[in-house]
Backbone as CSV, one residue per row, in Angstrom:
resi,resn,N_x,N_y,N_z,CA_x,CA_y,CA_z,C_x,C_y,C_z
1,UNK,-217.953,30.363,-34.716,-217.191,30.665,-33.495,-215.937,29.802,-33.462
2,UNK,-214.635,30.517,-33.304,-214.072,29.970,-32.946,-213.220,28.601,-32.025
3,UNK,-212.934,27.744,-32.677,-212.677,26.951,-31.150,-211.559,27.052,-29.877
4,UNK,-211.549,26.966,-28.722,-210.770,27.728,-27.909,-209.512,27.039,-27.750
5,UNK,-209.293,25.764,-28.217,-208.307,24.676,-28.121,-207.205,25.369,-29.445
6,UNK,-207.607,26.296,-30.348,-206.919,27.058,-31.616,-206.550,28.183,-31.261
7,UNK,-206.482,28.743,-29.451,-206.293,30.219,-29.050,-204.612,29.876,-28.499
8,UNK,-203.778,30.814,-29.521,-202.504,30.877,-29.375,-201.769,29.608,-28.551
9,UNK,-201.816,28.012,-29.306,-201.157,26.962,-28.740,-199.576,27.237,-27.428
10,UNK,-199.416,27.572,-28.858,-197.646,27.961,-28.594,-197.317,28.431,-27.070
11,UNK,-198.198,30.014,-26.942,-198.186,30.545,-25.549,-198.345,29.716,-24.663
12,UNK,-199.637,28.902,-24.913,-200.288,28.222,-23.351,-199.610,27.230,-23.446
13,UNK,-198.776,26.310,-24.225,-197.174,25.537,-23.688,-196.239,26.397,-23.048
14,UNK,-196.085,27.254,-23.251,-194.751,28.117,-22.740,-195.139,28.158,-21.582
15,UNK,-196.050,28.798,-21.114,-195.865,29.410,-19.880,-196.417,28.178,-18.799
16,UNK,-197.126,27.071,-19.524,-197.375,25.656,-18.281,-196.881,25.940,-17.058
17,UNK,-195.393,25.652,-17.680,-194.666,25.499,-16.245,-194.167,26.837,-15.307
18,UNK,-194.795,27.721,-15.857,-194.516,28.859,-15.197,-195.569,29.583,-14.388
19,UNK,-196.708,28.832,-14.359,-198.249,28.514,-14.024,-197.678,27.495,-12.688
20,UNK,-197.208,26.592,-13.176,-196.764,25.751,-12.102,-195.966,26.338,-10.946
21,UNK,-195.073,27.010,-11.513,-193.971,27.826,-10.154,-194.868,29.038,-9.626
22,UNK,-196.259,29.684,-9.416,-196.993,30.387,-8.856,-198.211,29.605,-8.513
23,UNK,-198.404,28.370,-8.958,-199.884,27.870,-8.922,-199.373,27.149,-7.185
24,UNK,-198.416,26.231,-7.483,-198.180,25.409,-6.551,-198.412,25.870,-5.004
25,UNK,-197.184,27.111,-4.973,-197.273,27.528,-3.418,-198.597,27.750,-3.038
26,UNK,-199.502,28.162,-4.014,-200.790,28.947,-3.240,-201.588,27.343,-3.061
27,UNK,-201.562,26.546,-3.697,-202.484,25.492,-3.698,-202.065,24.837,-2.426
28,UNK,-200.738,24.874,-2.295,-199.878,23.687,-0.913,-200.502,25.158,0.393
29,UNK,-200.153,26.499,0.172,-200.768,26.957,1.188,-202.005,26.776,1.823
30,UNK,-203.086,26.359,0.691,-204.885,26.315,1.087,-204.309,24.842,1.401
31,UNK,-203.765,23.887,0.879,-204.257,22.908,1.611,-203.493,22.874,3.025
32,UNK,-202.953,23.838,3.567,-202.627,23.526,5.180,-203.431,24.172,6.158
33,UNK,-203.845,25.214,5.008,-205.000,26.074,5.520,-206.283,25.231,5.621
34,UNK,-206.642,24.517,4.946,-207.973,23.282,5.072,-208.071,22.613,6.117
35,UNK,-206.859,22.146,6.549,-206.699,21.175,7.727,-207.471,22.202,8.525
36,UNK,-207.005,22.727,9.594,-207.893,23.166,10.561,-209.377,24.152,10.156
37,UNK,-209.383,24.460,8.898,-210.337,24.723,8.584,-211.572,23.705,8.377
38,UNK,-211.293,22.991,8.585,-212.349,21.313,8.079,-212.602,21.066,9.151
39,UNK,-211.695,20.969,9.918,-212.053,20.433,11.366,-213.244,21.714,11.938
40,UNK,-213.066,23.213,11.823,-214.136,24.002,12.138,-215.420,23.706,11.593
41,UNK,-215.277,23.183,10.374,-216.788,23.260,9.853,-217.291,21.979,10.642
42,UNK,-216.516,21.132,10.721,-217.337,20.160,10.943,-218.060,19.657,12.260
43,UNK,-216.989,20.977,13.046,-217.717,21.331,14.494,-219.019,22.606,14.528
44,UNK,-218.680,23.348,13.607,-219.334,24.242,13.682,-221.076,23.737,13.020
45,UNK,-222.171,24.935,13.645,-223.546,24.335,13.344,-223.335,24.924,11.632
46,UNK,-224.572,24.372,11.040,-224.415,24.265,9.519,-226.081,25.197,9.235
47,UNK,-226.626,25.474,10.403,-227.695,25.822,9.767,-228.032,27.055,8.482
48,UNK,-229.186,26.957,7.582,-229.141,27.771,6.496,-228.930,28.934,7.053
49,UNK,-228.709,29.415,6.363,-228.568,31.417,6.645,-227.774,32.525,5.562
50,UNK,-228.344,33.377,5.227,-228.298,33.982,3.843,-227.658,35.926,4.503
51,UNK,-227.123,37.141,3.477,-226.646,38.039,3.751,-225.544,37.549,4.956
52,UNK,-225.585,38.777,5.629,-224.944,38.653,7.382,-225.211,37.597,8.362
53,UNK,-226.272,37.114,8.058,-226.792,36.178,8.887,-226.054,34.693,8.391
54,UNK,-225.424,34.825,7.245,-224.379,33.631,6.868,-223.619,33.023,8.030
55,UNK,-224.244,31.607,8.311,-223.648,30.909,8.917,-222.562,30.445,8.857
56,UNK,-221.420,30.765,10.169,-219.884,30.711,9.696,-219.168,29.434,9.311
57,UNK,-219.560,28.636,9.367,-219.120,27.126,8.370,-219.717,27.055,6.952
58,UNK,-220.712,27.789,6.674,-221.316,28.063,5.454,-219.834,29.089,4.508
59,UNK,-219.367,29.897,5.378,-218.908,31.702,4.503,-217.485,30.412,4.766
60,UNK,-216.813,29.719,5.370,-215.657,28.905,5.371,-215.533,28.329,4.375
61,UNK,-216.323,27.295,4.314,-216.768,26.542,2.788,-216.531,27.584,1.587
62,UNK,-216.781,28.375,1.295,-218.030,29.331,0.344,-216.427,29.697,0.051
63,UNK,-216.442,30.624,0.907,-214.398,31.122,0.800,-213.678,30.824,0.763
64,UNK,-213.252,29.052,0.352,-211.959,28.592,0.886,-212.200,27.801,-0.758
65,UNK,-213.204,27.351,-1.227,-213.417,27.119,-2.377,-212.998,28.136,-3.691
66,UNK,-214.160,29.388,-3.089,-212.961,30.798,-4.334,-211.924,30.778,-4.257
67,UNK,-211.221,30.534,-3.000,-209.772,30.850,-2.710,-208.814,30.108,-3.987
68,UNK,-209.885,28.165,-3.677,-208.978,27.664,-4.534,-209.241,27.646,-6.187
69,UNK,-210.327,28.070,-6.416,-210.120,28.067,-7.483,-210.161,29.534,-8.588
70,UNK,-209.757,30.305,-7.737,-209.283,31.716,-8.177,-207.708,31.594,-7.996
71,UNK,-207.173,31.307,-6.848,-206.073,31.431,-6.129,-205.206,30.771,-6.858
72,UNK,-205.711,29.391,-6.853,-204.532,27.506,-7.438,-204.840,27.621,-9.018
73,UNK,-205.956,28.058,-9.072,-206.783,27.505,-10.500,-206.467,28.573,-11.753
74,UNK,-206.701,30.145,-11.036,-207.179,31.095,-11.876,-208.087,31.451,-12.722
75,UNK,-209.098,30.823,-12.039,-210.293,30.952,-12.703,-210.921,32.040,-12.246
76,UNK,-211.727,32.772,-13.202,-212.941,34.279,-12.937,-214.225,33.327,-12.777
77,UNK,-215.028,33.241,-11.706,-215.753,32.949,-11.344,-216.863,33.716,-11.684
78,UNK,-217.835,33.491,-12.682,-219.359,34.449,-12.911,-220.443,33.506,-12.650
79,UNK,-221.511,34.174,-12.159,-222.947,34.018,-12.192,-223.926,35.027,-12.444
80,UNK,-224.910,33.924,-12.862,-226.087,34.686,-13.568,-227.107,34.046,-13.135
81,UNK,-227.990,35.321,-12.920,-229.582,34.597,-12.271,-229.674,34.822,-10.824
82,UNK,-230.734,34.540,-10.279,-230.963,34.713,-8.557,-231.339,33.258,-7.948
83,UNK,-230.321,33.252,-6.915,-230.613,32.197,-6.355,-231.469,31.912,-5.775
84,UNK,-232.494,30.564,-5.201,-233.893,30.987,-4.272,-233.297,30.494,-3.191
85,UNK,-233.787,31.333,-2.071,-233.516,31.605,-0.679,-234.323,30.607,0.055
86,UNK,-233.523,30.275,0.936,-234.427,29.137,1.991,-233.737,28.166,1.631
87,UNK,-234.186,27.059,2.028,-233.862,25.426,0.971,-234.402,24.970,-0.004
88,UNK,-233.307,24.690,-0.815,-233.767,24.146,-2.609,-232.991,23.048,-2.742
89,UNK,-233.609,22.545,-3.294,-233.053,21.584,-4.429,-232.205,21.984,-5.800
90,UNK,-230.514,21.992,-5.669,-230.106,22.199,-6.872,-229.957,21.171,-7.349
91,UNK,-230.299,21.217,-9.099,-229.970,20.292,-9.548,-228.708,21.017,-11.261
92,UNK,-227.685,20.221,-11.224,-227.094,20.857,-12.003,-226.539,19.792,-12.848
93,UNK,-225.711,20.444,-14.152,-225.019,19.344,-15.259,-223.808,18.944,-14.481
94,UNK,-223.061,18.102,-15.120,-221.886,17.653,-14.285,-221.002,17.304,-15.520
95,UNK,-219.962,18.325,-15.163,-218.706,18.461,-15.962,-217.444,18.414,-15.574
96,UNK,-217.247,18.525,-14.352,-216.026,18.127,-13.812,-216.372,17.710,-12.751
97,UNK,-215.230,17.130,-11.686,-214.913,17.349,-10.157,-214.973,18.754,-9.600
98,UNK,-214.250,19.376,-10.326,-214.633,21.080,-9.867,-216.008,21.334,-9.900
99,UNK,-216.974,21.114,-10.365,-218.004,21.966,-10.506,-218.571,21.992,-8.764
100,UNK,-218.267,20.744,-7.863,-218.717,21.273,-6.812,-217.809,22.501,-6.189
101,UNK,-216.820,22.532,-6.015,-215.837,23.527,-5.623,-216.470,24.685,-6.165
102,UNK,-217.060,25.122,-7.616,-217.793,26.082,-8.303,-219.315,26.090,-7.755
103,UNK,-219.919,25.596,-6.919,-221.141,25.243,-6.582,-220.962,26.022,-4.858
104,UNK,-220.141,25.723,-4.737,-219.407,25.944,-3.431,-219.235,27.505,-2.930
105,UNK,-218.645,28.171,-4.064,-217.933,29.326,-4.408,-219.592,30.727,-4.109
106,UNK,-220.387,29.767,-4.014,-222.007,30.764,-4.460,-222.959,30.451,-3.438
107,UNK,-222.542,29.074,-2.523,-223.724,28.840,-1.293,-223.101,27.816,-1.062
108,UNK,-222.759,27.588,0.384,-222.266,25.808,0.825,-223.513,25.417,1.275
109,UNK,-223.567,24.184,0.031,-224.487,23.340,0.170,-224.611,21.517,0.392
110,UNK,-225.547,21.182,0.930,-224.924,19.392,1.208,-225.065,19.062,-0.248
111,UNK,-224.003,18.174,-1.061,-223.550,17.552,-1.907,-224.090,16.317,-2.210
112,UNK,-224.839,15.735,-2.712,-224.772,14.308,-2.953,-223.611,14.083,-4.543
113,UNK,-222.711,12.820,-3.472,-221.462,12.483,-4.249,-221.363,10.960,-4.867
114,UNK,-220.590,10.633,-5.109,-220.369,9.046,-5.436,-219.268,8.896,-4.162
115,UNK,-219.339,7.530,-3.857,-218.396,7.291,-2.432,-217.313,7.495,-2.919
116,UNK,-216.582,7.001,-4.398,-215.544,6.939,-4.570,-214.401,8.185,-4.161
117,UNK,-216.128,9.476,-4.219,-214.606,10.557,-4.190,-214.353,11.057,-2.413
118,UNK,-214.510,10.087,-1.821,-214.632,10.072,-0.404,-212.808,9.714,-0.258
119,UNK,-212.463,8.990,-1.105,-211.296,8.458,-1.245,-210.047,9.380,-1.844
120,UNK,-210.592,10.353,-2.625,-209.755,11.505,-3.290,-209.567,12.315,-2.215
121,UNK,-207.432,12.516,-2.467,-206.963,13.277,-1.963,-207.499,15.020,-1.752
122,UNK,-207.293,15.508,-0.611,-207.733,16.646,-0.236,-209.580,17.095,-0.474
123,UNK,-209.912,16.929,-1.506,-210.860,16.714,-2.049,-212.220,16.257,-0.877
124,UNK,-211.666,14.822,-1.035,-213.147,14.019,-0.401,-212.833,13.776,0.916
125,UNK,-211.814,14.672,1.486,-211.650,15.104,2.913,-212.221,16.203,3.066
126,UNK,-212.222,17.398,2.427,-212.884,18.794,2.752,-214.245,18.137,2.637
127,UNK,-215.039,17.432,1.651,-216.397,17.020,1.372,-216.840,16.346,2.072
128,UNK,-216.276,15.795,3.280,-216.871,14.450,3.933,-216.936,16.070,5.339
129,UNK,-216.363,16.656,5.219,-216.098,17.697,6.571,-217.239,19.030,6.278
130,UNK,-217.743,18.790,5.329,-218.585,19.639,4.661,-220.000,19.065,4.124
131,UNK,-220.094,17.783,5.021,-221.313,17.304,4.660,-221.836,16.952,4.296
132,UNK,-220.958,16.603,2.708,-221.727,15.419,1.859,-222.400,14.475,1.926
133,UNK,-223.163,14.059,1.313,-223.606,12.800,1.425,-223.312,11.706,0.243
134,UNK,-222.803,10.962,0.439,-222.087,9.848,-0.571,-222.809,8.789,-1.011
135,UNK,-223.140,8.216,-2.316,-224.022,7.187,-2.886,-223.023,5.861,-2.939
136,UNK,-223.633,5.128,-3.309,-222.805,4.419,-3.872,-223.793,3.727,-5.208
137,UNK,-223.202,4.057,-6.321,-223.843,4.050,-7.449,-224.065,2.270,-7.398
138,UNK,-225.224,2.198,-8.367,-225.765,1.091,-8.433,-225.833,0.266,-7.383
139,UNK,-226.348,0.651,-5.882,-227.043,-0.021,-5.019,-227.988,0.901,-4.591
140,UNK,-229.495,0.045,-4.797,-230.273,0.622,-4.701,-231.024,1.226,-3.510
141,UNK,-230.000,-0.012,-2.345,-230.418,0.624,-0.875,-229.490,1.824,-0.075
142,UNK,-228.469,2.306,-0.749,-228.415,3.359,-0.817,-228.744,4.563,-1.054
143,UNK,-229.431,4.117,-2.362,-229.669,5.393,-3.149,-231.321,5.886,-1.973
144,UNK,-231.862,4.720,-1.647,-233.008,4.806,-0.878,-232.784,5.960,0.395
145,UNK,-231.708,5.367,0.843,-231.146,5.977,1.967,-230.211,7.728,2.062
146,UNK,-229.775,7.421,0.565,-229.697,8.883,0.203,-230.230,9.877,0.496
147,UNK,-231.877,9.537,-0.239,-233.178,10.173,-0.629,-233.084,10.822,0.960
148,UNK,-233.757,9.697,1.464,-234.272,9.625,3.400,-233.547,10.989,3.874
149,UNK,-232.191,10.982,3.579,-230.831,12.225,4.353,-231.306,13.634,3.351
150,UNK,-231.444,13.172,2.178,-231.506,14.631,1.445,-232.642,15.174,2.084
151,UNK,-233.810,14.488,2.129,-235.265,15.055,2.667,-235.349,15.698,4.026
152,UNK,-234.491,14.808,4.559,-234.324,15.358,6.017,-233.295,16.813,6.014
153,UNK,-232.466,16.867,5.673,-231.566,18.075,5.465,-232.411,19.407,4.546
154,UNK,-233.270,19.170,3.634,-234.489,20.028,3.259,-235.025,20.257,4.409
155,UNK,-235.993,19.090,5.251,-236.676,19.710,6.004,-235.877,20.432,6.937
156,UNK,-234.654,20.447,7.101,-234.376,20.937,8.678,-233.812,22.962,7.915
157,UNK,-234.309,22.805,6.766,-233.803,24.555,6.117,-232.443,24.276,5.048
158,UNK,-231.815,23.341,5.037,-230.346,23.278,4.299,-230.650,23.374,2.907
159,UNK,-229.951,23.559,2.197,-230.144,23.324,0.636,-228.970,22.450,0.281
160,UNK,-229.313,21.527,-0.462,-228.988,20.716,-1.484,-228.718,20.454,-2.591
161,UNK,-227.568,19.681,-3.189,-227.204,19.889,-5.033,-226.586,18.539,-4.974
162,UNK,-227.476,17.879,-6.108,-227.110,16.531,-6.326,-226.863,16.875,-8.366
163,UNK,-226.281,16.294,-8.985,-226.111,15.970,-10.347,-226.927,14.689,-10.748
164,UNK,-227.924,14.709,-11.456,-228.750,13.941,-11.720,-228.243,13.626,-12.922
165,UNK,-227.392,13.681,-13.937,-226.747,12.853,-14.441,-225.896,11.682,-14.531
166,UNK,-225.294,11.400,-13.486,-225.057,10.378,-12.334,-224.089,9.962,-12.180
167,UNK,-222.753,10.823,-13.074,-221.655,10.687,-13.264,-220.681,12.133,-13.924
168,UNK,-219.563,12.094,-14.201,-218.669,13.073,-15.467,-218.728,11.584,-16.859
169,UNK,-219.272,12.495,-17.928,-218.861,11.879,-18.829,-217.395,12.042,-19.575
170,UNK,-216.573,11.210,-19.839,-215.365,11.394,-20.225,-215.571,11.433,-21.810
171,UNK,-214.619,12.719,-21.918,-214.275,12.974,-23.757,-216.012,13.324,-24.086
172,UNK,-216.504,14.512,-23.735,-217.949,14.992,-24.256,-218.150,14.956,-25.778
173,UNK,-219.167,14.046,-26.230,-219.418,14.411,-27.498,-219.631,15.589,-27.744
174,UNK,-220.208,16.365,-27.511,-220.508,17.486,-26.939,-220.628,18.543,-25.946
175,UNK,-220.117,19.783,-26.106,-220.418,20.731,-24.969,-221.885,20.781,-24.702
176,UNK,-223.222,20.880,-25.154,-224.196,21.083,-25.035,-224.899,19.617,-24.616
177,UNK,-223.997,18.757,-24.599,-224.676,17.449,-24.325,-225.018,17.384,-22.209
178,UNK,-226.411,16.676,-22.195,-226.788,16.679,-20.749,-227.512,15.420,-21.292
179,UNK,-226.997,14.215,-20.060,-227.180,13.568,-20.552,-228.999,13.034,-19.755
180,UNK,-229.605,12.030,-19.739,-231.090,11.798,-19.164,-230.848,12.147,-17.753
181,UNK,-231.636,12.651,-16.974,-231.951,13.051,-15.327,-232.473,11.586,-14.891
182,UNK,-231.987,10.790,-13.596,-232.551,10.641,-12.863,-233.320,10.683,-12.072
183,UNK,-234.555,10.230,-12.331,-235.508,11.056,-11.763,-235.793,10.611,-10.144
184,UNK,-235.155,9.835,-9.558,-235.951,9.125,-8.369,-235.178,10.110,-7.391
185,UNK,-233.962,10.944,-7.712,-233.039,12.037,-6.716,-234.088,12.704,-6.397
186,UNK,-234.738,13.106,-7.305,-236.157,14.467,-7.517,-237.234,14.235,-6.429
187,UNK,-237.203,12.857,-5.381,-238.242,12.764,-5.014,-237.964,13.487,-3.439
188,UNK,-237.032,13.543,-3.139,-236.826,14.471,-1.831,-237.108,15.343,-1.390
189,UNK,-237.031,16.619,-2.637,-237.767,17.789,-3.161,-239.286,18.101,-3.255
190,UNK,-240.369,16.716,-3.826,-241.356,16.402,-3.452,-241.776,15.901,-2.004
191,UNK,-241.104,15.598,-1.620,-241.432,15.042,0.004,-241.419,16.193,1.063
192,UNK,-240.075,17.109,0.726,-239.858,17.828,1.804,-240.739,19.568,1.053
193,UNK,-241.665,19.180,-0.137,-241.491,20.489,-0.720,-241.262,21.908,-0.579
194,UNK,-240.024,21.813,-1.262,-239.472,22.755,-1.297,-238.771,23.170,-3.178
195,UNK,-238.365,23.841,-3.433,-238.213,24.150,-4.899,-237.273,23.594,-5.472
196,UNK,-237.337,23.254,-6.917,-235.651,22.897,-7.067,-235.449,23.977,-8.520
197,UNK,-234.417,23.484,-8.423,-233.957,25.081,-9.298,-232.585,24.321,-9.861
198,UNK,-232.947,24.373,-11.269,-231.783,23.965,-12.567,-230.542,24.788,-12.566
199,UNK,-229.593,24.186,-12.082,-228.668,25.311,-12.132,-227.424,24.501,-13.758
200,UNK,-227.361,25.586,-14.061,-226.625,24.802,-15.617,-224.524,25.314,-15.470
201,UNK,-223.808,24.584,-15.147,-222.454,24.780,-15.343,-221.235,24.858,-16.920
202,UNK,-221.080,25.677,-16.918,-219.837,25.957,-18.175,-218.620,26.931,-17.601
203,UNK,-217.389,26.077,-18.094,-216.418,26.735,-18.542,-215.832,27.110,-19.684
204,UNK,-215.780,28.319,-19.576,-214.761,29.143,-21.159,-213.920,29.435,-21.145
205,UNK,-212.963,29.410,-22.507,-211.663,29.735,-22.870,-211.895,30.778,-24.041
206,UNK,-211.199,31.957,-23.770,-211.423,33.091,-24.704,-212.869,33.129,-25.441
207,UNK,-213.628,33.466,-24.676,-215.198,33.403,-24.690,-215.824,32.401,-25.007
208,UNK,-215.102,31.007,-25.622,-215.993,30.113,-26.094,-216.012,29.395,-24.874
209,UNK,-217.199,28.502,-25.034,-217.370,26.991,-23.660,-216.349,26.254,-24.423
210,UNK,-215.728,25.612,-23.177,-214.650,24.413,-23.315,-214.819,23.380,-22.386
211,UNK,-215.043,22.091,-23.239,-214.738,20.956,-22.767,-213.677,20.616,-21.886
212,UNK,-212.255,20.983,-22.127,-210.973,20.277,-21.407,-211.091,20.182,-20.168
213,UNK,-212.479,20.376,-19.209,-212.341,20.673,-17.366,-213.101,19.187,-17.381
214,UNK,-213.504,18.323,-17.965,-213.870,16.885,-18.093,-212.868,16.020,-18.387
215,UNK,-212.591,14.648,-17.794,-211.547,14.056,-17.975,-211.952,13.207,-19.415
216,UNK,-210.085,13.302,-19.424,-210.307,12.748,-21.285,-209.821,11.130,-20.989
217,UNK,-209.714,10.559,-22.171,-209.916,9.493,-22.400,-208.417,8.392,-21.484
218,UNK,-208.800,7.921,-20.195,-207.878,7.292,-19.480,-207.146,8.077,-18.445
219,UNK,-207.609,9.222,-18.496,-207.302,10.320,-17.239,-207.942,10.033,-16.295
220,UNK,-206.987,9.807,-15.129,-207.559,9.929,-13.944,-207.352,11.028,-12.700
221,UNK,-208.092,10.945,-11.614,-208.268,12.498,-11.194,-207.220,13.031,-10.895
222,UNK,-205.795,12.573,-10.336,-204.191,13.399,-10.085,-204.189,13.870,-11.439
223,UNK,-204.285,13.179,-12.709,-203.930,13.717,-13.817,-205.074,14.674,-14.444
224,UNK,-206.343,14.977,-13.806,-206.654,15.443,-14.376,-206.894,16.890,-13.862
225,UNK,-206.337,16.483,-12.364,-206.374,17.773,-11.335,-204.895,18.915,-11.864
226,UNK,-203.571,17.953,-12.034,-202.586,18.697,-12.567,-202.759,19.208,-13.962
227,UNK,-203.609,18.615,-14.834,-203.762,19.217,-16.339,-204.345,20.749,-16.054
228,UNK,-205.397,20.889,-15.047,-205.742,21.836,-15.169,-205.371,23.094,-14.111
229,UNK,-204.638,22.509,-13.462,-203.314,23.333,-12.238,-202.274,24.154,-13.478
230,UNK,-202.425,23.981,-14.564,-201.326,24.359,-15.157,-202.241,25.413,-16.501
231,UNK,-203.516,24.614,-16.667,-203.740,25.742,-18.105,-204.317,26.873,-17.454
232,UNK,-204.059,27.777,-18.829,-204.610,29.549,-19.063,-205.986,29.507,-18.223
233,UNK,-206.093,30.978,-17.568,-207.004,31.089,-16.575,-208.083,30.633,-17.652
234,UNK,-209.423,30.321,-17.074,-210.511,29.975,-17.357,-211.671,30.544,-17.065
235,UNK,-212.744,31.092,-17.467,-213.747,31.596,-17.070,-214.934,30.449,-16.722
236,UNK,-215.266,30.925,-15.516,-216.436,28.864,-15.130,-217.694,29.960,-13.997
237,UNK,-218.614,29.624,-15.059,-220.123,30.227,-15.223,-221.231,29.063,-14.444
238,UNK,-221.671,30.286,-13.960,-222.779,29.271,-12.956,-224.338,30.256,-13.022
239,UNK,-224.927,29.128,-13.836,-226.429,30.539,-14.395,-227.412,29.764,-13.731
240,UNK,-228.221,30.342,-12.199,-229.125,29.651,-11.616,-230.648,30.169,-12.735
241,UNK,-230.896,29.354,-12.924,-231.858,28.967,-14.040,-233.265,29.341,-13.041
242,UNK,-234.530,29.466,-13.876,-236.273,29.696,-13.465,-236.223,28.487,-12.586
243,UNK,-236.728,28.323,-11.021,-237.052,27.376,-9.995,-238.156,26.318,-10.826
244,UNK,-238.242,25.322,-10.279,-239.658,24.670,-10.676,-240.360,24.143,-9.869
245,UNK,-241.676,24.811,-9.518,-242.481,24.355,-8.666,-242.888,22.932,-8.574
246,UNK,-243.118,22.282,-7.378,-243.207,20.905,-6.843,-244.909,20.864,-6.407
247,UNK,-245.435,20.747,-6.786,-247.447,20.378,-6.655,-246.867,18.681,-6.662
248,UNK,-248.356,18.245,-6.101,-247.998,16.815,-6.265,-248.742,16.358,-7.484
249,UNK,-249.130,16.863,-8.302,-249.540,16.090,-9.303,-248.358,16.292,-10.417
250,UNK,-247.144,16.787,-10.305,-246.267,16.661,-11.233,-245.026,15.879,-10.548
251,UNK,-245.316,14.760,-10.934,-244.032,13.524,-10.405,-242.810,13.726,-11.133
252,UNK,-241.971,13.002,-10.394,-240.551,13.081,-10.047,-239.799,13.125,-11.905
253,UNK,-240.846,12.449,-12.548,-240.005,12.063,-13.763,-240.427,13.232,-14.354
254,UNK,-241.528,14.565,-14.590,-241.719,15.454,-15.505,-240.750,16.627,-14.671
255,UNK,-240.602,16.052,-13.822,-239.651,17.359,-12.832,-238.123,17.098,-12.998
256,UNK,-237.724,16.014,-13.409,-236.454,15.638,-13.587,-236.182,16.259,-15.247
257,UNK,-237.610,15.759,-16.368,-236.928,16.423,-17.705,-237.148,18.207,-18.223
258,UNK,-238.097,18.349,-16.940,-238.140,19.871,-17.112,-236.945,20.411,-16.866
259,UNK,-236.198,20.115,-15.964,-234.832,20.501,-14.958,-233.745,20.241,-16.443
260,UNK,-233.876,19.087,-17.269,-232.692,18.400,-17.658,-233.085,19.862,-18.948
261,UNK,-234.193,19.951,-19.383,-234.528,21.363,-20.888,-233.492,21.825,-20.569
262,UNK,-234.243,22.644,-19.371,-233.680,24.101,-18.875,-232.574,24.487,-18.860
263,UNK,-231.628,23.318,-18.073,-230.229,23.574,-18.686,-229.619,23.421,-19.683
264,UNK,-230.253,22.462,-20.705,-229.705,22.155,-21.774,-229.486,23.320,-22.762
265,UNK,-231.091,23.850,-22.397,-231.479,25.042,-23.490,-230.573,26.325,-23.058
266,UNK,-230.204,26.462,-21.580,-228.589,27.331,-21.467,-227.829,27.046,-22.013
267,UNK,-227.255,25.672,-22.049,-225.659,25.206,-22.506,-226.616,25.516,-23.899
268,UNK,-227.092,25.232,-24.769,-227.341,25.584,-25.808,-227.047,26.845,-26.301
269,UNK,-227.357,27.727,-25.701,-227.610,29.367,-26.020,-226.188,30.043,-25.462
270,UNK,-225.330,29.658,-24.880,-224.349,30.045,-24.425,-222.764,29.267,-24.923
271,UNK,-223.128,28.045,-25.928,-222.406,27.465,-26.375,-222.159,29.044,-27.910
C-alpha cells in the first residue's frame, strides 16, 4: 500500500494557501458562532436522549463540531458500527486534539481531558461549556476525583469518553500503535455498571491511515491546529467496536486490555 505522504506533493503545496483563503472565513465564522452557542449549552439541561428526543445542548455540541470539522477542516466524517444506547463508557485511541471534536460529531458526550487543554484557545472554552471533566495528570487525588464525577454522570444516564492512553503520542512509531490502557479510568463503568464500548479512531489520506493529525516532533497546538487548517481534505473514521460487558468478576485491568485488543486489532485491519 501506498504511503499517503507520496500522494501528488507538489499539488498539496500549491493549493495550502488557497485552503487558507476559504478555510479561514468559515473557521472565524464558527468561532463567533460558539460564543453564544457555549453559553446555551451550558445553560441548557444535558440530559441523555437519543433520535428526536435529542437533547438540544446535546444536537448543539454534535453540530457545531461537524460544522467545524467539515466546514474549517474538510474532513468526510465516516462511521462504522452501532453505537449502544443509554450510558456507556467510551473508551477510544488518542491521536489528535481533534479526535474529541470527531467524538463529538456522533454523540455529545462528557470528556475526560487533561487540564492543560482547559487553557487552549477556543478549544478548552467550548469543552469546559460542554462539560468536560479535566484531570490533572499525575495527581492521584484527582484522578480519584475524576473517577467519583465520571460514575456519577453514568449514573445520572450521560455517556462518557475518556482516552485511556493518557496522552497524544508525538511522531507515532506507528499507525497501528495503542499504547497500554489505564486501567483504574475503567473503574467507573464497574461502579455505575453500565457498558463500555472500544471505540477505535483513524484518519486517511487517499485511502491509506495517516499519521500527520498527531503532533510532530516540537509542534505545539497553534502549530499544529494551522498545519492541519491548511492540508487536503481528510477522511477521519470512527468504528464503534463489540461493547464489553462489566460482571464483577472481570476487574478493571482485563477490561482495560480487552478494550486496548479491540481497537488495536481495527487499527490493524484497516491500516
Amino acid at each position: 500500500m501506498r504511503s499517503p505522504e507520496s500522494v501528488a506533493p507538489t499539488t498539496r503545496d500549491r493549493l495550502r494557501g488557497l485552503r487558507y483563503v476559504w478555510r479561514v472565513p468559515i473557521l472565524l465564522t464558527l468561532v463567533v458562532i460558539a460564543i453564544p452557542l457555549g453559553g446555551a449549552v451550558a445553560l441548557l439541561p444535558a440530559g441523555e436522549g437519543g433520535g428526536s428526543g435529542e437533547p438540544l445542548a446535546q444536537r448543539i455540541v454534535r453540530n457545531w463540531s461537524r460544522w467545524m470539522l467539515r466546514g474549517a477542516f474538510g474532513f468526510r466524517i465516516v462511521s462504522h458500527g452501532t453505537q449502544v444506547n443509554g450510558p456507556v463508557l467510551f473508551v477510544a485511541n488518542h491521536v489528535s486534539w481533534m479526535d474529541i471534536q470527531l467524538l463529538d460529531t456522533q454523540r455529545a458526550v462528557c470528556f475526560v481531558a487533561k487540564a492543560e487543554i482547559a487553557r487552549w484557545p477556543l478549544v478548552g472554552w467550548l469543552a469546559a461549556r460542554a462539560g468536560t471533566i479535566f484531570l490533572k495528570r499525575g495527581n492521584p487525588a484527582s484522578l480519584s476525583a475524576v473517577i467519583a464525577v465520571m460514575s456519577e454522570r453514568l449514573r445520572g444516564g450521560r455517556t462518557v469518553a475518556v482516552f485511556p492512553e493518557g496522552g497524544i503520542e508525538h511522531e507515532l512509531t506507528s499507525i497501528t500503535t495503542v499504547r497500554t490502557f489505564h486501567a483504574r479510568v475503567f473503574q467507573c463503568a464497574l461502579d455505575a455498571r453500565v457498558p463500555i464500548q472500544p471505540v477505535a479512531l483513524t484518519y486517511c489520506r487517499a485511502g491509506c491511515a495517516w499519521d500527520g493529525a498527531t503532533f510532530r516532533s516540537g509542534e505545539g497546538f497553534l502549530g499544529n491546529f494551522l498545519r492541519l487548517l491548511g492540508e487536503p481534505p481528510l477522511q477521519a473514521e470512527v468504528h464503534f467496536l463489540a461493547p464489553l460487558i462489566t460482571p464483577a468478576e472481570n476487574g478493571r485491568r482485563a477490561m482495560a486490555d480487552a478494550a486496548r485488543a479491540a481497537i488495536a486489532t481495527c487499527l490493524s485491519e484497516r491500516a
